[in-house]
C-alpha positions as CSV (number, residue, x, y, z in Angstrom):
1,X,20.6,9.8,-20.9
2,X,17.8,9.1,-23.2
3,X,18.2,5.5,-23.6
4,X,19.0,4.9,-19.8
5,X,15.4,6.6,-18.3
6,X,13.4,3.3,-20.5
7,X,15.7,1.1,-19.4
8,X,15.5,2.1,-15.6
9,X,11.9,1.9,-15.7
10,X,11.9,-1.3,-16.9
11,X,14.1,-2.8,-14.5
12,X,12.1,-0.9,-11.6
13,X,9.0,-2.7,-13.3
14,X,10.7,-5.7,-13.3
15,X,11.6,-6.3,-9.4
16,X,8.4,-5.1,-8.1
17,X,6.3,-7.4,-10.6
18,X,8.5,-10.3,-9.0
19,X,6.6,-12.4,-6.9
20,X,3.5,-10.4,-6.6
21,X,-0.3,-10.3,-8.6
22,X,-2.1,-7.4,-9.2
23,X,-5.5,-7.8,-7.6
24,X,-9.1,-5.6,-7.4
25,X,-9.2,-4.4,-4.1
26,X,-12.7,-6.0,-3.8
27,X,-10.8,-9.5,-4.5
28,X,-8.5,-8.9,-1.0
29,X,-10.4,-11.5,1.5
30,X,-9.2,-14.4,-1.1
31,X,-5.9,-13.7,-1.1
32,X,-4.9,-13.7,2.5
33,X,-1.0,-14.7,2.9
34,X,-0.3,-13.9,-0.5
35,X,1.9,-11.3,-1.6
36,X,-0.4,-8.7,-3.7
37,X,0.0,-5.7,-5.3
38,X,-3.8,-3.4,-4.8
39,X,-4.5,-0.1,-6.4
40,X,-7.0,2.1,-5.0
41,X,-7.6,5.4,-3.7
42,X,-7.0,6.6,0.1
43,X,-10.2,7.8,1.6
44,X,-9.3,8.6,5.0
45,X,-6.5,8.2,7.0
46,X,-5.8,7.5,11.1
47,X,-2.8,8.5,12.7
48,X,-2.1,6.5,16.5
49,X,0.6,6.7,19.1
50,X,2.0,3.3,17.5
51,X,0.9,2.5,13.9
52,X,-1.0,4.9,10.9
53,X,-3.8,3.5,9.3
54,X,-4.9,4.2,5.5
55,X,-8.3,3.4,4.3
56,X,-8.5,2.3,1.0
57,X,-11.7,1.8,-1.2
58,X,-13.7,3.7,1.6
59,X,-13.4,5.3,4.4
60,X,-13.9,3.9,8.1
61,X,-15.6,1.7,8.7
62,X,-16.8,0.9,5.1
63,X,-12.8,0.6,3.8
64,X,-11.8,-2.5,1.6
65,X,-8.7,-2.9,3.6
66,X,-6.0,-0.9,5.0
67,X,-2.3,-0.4,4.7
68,X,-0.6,0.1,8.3
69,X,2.5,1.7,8.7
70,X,4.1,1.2,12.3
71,X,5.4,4.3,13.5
72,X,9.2,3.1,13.9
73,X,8.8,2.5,9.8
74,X,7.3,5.8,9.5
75,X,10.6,7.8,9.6
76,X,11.5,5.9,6.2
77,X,9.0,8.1,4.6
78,X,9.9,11.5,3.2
79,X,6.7,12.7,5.4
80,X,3.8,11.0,7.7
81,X,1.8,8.6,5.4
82,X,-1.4,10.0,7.1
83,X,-0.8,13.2,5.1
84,X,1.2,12.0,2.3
85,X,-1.1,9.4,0.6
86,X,-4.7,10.6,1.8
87,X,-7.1,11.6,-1.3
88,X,-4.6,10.1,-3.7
89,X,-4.8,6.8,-5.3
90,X,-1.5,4.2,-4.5
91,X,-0.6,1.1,-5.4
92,X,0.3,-1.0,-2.3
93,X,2.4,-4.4,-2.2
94,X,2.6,-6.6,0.5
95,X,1.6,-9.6,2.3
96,X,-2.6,-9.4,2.7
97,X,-3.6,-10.4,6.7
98,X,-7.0,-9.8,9.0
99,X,-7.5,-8.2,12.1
100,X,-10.3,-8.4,13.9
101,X,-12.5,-9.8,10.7
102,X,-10.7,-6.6,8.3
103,X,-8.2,-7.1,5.4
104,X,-5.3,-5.3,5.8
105,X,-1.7,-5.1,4.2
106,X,1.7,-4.2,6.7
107,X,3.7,-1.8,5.0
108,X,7.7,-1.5,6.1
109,X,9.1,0.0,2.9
110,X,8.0,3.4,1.5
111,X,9.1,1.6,-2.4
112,X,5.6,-0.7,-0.9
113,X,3.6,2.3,-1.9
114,X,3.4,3.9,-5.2
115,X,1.0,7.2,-5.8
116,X,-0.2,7.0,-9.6
C-alpha cells in the first residue's frame, strides 16, 4: 500500500501537468486561449441564478481574474464552490478568456480546482 500512494501521486501529477503551464496570476492577460494552471487565494466569492463567480487575487472589483462555475456544473461538486473555495488558496486549470475587459477561467470539472 506503501509503494502504490507515490506512485498514484505521480501519475495524478502527470495528467494534469499535460498540456498546461503554471503561471502568476498577475501574468493572466498574456495568456488568453491558453490552457493555464493559476494558484492564488479566493477573496470573495458571488453566487447568481446561472453561474458562481470566484475572485482570485482580490476581491471585486480589484480581483486578478475569476474562475466561473455555471450552475448545471455546480452539482459535480461535493458542495457550492461559493462556500467551498472562499478564503482558501486553489490551483485552477483551464482555458484563460475576457469578459467585458476581465480575465477569467470557465471551470466544468471539480478535478479543475485544487485547494493547497
Amino acid at each position: 500500500m506503501k509503494k502504490i500512494i507515490p506512485i498514484v501521486t505521480l501519475v495524478l501529477c502527470a495528467y494534469f501537468a499535460k498540456g498546461q503551464t503554471l503561471i502568476l496570476a498577475k501574468d493572466i492577460g498574456q495568456n488568453i486561449g491558453k490552457n493555464v494552471t493559476i494558484c492564488d487565494s479566493v477573496y470573495g466569492t458571488k453566487a447568481f441564478e446561472k453561474i458562481t463567480l470566484l475572485n482570485i487575487g482580490g476581491d471585486f472589483p480589484n480581483e486578478l481574474f475569476t474562475v466561473v462555475v455555471n450552475k448545471a456544473d455546480e452539482a459535480k461538486f461535493t458542495g457550492k464552490p461559493s462556500a467551498l473555495f472562499i478564503g482558501n488558496n486553489i490551483c485552477v486549470t483551464g482555458t484563460v478568456s475576457e469578459y467585458k475587459g476581465k480575465m477569467q477561467i470557465v471551470v466544468t470539472e471539480p478535478k479543475q480546482i485544487v485547494v493547497k
